[in-house]
Backbone as CSV, one residue per row, in Angstrom:
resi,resn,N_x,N_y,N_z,CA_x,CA_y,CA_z,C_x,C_y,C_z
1,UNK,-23.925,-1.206,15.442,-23.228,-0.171,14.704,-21.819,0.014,15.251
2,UNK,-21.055,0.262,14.390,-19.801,0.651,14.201,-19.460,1.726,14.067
3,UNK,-18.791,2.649,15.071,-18.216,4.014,14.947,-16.937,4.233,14.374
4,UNK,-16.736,4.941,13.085,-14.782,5.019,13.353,-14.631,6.152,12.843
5,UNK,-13.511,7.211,13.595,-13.314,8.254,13.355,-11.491,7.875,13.393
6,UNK,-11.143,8.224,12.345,-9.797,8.519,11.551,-8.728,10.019,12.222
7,UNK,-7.841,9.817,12.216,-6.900,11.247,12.693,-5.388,10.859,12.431
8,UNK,-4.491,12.184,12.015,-3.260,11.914,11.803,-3.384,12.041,10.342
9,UNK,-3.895,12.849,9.595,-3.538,13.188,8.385,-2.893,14.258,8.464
10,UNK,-2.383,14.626,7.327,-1.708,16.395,7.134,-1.144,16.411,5.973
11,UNK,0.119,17.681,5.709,0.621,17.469,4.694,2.222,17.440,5.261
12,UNK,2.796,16.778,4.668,4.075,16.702,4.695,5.209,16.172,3.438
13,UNK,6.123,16.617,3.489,7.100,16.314,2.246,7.160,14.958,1.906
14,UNK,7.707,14.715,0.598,7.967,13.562,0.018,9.324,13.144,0.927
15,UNK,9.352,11.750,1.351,10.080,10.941,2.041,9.664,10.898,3.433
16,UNK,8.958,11.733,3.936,7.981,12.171,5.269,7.170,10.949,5.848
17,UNK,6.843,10.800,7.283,6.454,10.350,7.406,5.115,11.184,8.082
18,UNK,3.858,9.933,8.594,2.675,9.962,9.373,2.458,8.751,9.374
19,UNK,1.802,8.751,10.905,0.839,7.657,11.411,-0.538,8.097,11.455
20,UNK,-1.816,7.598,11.236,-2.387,7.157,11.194,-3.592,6.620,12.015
21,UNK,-4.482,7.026,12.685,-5.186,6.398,13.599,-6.607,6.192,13.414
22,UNK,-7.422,5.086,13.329,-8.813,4.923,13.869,-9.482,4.251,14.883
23,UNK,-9.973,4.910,15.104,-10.951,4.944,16.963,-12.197,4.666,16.496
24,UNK,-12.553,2.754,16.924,-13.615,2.529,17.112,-14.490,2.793,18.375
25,UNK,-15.881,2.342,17.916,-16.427,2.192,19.373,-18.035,2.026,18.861
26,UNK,-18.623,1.472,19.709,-20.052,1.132,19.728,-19.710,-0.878,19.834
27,UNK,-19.437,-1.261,19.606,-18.945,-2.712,19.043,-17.978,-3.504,19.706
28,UNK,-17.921,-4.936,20.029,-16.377,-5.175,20.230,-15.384,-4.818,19.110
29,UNK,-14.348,-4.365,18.997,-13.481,-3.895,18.191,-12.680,-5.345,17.851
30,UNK,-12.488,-6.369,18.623,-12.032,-7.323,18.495,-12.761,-8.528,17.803
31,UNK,-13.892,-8.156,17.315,-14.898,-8.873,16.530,-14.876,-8.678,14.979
32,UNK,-13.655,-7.895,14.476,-13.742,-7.280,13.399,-12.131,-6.968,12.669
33,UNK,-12.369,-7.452,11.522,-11.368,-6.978,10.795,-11.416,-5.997,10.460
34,UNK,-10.129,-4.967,10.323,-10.028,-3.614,10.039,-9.073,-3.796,8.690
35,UNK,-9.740,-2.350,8.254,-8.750,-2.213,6.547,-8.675,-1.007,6.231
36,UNK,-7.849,-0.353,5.412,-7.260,0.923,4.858,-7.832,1.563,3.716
37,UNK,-8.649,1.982,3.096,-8.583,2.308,2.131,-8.060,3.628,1.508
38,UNK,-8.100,3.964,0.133,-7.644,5.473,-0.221,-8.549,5.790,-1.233
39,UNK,-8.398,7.124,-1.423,-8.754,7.305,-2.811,-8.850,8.630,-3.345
40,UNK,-7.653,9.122,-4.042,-7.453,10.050,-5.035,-8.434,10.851,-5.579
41,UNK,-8.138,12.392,-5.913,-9.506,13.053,-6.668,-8.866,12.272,-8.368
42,UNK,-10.390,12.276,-8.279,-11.077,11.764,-9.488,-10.298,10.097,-9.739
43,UNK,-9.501,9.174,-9.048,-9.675,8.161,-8.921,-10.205,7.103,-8.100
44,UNK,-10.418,5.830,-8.317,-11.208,4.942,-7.730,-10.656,5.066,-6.186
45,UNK,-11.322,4.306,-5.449,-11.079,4.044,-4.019,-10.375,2.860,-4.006
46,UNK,-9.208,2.627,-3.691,-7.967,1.963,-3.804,-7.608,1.168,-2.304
47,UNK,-7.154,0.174,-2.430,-7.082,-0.797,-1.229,-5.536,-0.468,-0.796
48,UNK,-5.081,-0.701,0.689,-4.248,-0.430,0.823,-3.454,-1.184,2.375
49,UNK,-4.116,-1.781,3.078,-3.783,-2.380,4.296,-4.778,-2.995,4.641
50,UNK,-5.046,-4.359,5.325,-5.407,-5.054,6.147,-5.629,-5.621,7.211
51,UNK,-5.911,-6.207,8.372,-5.385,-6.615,9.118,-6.360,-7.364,10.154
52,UNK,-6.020,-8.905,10.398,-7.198,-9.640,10.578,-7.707,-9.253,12.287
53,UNK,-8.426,-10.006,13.017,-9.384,-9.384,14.486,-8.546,-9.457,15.281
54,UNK,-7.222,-9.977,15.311,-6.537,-10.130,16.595,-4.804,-9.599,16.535
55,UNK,-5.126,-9.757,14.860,-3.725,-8.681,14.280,-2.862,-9.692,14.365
56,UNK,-2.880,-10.910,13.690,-1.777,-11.971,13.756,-1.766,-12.049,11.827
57,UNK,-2.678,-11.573,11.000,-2.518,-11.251,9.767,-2.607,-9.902,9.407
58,UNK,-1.675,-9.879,8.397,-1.951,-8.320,7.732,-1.811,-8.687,6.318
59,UNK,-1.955,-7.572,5.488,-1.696,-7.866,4.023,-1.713,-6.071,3.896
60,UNK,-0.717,-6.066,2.660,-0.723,-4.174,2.253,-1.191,-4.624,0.968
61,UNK,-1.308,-3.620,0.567,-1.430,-3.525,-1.532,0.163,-3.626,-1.723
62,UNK,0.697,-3.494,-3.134,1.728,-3.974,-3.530,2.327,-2.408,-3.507
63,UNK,2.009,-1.513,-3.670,2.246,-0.406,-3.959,2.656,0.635,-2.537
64,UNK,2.183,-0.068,-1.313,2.664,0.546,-0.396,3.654,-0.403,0.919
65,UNK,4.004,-1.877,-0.006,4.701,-2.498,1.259,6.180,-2.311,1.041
66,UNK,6.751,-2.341,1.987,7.933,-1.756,2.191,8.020,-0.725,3.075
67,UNK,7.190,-0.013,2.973,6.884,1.579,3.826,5.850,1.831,4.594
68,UNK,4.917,1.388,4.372,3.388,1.096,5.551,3.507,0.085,5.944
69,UNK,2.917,0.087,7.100,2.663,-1.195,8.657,1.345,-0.558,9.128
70,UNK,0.808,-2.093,9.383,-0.770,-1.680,10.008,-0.670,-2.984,10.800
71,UNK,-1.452,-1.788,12.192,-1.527,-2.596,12.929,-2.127,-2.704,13.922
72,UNK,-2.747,-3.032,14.954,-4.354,-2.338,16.127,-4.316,-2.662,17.294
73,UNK,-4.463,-1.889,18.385,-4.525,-2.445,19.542,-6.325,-2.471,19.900
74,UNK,-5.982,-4.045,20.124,-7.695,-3.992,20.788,-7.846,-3.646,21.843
75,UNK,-6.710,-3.646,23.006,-7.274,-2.826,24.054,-7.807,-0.963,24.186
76,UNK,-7.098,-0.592,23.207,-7.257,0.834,22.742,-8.988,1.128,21.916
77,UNK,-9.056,0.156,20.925,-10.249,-0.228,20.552,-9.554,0.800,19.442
78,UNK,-8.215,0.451,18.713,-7.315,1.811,17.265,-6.840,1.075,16.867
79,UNK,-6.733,0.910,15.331,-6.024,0.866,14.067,-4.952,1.777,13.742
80,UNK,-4.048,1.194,13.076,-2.352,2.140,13.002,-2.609,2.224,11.408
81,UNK,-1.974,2.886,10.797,-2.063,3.388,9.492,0.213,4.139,9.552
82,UNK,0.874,2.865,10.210,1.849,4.343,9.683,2.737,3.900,8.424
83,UNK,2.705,5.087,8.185,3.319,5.133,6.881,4.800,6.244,6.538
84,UNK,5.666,5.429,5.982,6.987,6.063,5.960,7.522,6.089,4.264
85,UNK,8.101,6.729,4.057,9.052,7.734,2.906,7.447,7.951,2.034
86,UNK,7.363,8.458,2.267,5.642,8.758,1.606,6.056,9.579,0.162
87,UNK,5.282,9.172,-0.807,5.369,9.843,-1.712,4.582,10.549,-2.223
88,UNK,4.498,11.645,-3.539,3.350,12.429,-4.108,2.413,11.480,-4.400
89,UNK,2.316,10.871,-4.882,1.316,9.603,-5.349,0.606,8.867,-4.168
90,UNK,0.828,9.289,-3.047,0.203,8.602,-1.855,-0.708,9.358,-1.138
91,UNK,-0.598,10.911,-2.148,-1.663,12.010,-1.633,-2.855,11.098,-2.028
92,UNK,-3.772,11.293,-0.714,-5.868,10.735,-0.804,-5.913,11.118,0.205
93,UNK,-7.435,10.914,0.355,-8.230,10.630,1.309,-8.321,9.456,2.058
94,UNK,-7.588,8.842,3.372,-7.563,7.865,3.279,-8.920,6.953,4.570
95,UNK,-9.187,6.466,4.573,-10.448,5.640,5.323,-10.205,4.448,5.454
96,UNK,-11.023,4.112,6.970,-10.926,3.382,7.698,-11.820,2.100,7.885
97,UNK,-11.956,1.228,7.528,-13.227,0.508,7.739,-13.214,-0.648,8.050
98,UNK,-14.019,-1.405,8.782,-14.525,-2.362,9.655,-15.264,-3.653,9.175
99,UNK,-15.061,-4.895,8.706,-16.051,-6.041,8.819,-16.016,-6.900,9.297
100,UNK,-17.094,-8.067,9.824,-16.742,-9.126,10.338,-16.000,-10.273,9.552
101,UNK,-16.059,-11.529,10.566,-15.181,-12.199,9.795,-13.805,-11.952,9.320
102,UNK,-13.570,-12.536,8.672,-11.761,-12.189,7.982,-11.457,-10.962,7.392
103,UNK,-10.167,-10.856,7.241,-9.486,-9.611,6.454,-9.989,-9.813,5.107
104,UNK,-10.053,-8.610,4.638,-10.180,-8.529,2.842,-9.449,-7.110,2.183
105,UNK,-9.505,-7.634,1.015,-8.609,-6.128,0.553,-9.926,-5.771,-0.479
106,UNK,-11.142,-6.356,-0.530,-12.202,-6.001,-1.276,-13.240,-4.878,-0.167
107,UNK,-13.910,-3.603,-1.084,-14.408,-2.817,-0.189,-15.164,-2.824,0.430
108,UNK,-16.255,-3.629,-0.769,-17.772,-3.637,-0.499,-17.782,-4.330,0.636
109,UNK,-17.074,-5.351,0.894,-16.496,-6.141,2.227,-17.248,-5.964,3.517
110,UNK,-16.958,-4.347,3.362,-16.265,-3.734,4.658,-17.852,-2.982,4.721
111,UNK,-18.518,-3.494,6.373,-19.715,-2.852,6.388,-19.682,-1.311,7.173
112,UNK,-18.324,-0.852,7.625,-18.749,0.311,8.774,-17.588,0.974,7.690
113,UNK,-17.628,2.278,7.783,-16.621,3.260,7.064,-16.359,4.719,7.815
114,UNK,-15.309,4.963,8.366,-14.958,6.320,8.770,-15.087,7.292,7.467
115,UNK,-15.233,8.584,7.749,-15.101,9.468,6.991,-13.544,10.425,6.379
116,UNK,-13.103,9.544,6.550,-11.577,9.951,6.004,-10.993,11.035,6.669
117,UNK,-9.448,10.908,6.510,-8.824,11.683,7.211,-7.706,11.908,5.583
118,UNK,-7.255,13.773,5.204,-6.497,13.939,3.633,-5.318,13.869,4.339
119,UNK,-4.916,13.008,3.348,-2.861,13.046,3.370,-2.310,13.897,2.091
120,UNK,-1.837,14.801,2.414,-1.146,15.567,1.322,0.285,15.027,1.059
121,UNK,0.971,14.653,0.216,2.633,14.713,0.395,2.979,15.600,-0.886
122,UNK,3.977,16.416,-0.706,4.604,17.345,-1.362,5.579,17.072,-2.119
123,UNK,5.967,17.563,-3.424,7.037,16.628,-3.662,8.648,17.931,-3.839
């Protein structure tokens, strides 16, 4: 089993920034690709960052590169989530999750899931 607890949400203005954090543990952390997800009230759960076991790949969604970077220290056994000029549309819930093998931007993918941490942005 896979533990991940998420932190570094809040609300802050449009163009604002936050980082982002998830804290594994139970697991090698370095055995595992980590990924971003989001997801809006009343929309789907939306892909949003990647990043393969040793952090020499990443991939964003199209919708947040330019302004998010993800990225993990395995000695920390944490995932980075930061994200800059943030917009209203980037308000979710956003979550953290864990699978073996390679990066994916698919969910079901992903066998361990934090319980989200809300990003508000204001506009």
């Amino acid at each position: 089993q896979v533990q991940l607890i998420e932190s570094g949400g809040g609300l802050v203005h449009a163009g604002g920034s936050l980082r982002l954090s998830c804290a594994a543990s139970g697991r090698t952390f370095s055995n595992y690709a980590m990924g971003w997800f989001r997801q809006a009230p009343g929309k789907e759960r939306e892909f949003v960052g990647t990043i393969s076991r040793i952090g020499f790949v990443t991939n964003l969604a199209d919708s947040v590169k330019g302004r998010f970077t993800i990225s993990r220290d395995n000695a920390e056994n944490t995932v980075y989530l930061q994200m800059n000029n943030l917009k209203p549309e980037d308000t979710a819930v956003y979550y953290c999750a864990a699978k073996g093998s390679g990066s994916s931007s698919v969910d079901y993918e992903y066998n361990y899931w934090g319980q989200g941490t809300q990003v508000t942005v204001s506009s």
